[in-house]
C-alpha positions in Angstrom: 0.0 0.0 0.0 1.4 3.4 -1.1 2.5 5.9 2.0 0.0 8.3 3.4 2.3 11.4 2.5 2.9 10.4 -1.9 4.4 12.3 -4.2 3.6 11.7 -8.0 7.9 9.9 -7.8 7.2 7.7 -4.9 4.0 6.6 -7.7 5.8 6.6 -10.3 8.8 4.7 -8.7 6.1 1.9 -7.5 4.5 1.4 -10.8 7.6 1.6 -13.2 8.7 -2.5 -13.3 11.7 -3.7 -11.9 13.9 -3.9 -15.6 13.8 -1.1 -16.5 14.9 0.5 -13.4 17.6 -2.1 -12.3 21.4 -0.7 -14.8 20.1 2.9 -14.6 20.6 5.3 -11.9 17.4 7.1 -10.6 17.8 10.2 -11.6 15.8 12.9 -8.5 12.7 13.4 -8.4 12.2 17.1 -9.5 9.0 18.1 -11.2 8.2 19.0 -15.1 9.0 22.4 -15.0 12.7 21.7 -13.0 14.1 19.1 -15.3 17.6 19.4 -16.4 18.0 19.9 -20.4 14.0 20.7 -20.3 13.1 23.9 -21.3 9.4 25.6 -21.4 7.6 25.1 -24.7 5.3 28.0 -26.1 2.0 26.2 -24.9 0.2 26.6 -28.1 2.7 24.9 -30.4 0.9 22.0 -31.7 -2.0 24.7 -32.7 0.0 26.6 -34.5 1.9 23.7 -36.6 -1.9 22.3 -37.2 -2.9 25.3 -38.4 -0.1 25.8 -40.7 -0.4 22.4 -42.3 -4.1 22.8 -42.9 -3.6 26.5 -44.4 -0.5 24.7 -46.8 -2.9 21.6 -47.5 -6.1 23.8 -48.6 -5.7 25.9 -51.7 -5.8 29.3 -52.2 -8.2 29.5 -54.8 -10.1 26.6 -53.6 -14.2 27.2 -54.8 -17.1 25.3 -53.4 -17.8 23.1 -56.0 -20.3 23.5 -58.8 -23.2 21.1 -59.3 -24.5 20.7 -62.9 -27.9 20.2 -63.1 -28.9 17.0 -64.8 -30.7 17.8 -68.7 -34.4 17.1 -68.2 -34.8 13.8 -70.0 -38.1 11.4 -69.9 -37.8 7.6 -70.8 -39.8 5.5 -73.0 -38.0 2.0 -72.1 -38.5 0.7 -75.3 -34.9 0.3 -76.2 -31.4 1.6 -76.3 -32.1 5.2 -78.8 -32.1 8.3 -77.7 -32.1 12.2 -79.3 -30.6 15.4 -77.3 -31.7 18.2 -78.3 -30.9 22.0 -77.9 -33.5 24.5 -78.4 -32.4 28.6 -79.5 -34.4 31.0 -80.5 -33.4 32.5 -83.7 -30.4 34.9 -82.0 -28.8 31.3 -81.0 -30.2 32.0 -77.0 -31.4 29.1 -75.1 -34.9 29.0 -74.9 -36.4 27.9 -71.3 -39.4 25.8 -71.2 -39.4 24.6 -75.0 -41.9 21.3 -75.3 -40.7 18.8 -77.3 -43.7 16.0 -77.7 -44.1 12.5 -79.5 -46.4 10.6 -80.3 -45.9 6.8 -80.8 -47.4 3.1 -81.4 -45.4 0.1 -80.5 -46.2 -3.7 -79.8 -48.3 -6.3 -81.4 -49.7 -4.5 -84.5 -49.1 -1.3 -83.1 -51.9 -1.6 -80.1 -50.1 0.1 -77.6 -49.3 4.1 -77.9 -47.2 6.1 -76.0 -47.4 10.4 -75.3 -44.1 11.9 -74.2 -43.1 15.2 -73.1 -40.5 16.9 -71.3 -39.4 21.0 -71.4 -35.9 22.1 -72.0 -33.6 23.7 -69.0 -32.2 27.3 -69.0 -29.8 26.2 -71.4 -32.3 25.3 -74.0 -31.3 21.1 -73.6 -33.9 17.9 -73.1 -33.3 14.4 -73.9 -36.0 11.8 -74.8 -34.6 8.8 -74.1 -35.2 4.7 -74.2 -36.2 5.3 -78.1 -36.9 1.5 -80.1 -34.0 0.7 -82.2 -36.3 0.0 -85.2 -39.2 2.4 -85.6 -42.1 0.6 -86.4 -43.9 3.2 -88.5 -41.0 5.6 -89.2 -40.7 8.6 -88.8 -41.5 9.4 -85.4 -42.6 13.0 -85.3 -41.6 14.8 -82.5 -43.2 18.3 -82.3 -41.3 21.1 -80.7 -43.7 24.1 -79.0 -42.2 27.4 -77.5 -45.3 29.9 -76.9 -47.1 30.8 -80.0 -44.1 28.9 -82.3 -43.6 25.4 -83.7 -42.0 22.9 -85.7 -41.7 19.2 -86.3 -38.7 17.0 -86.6 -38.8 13.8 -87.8 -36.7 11.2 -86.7 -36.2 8.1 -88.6 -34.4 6.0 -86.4 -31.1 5.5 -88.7 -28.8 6.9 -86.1 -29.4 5.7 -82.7 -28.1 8.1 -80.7 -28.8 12.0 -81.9 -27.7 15.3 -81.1 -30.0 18.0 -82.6 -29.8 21.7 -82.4 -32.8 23.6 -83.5 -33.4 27.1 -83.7 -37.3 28.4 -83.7 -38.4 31.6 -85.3 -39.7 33.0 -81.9 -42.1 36.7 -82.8 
């Protein structure tokens, strides 16, 4: 049992094990701050060294990173096609809110029909997507609508995937 009056040696003396205190002279007890060869250490050093490695690993012109919007697509899931388009007006300006609509028969003799539509993003893009690869009763007519103005394009299915840029005479 440890003496009434302790001092943190006396402990530490106690609870060190026998090798490694059996070659070595003890050196006196003396407390952290009187330790020979032990000199006071500004207290906030470790701060500062984190705080320098974190300001040296970040960079400088570090931005928060930009999401892109995904393009507004709808899907038919008839098959692997599919047509991206970009809508301008007739200055070559995005237009927001352009429909682009088809209408379609598929299956057994053509029984089953199918209405799509989707509206471009500010940047005047869509995607209809999940197109047949072989068009049953070609061309598919997809009608593009942007207030009082409209056109058709016709797509025959020939190229699978498209990329179509249209510009609409918008008064």
């Amino acid at each position: 049992m440890l003496a009434a009056k302790s001092t943190p040696c006396t402990i530490r003396r106690l609870l060190t094990p026998r090798r490694f205190t059996k070659n070595r002279k003890e050196a006196p007890c003396l407390g952290a701050d009187q330790r020979p060869g032990r000199k006071r250490k500004f207290p906030f050093a470790w701060a500062a060294w984190g705080v320098l490695l974190l300001g040296l690993s970040t960079p400088l012109n570090a931005r928060a990173p930009t999401t892109a919007f995904p393009v507004p697509s709808i899907d038919a899931g008839l098959g692997p096609c599919s047509v991206d388009y970009t809508i301008t007006n007739q200055n070559f300006q995005p237009l927001y809110d352009a429909q682009i609509s088809v209408h379609f028969k598929y299956g057994t003799w053509g029984l089953k029909r199918m209405d799509l539509q989707v509206g471009t993003d500010s940047a005047g893009r869509a995607r209809v997507q999940g197109l047949p690869l072989k068009v049953r009763h070609p061309p598919l007519v997809f009608i593009i609508t942007y207030r009082n103005a409209s056109e058709d394009w016709f797509w025959t299915g020939l190229v699978c995937n498209s990329q179509v840029q249209l510009a609409l005479n918008v008064g």
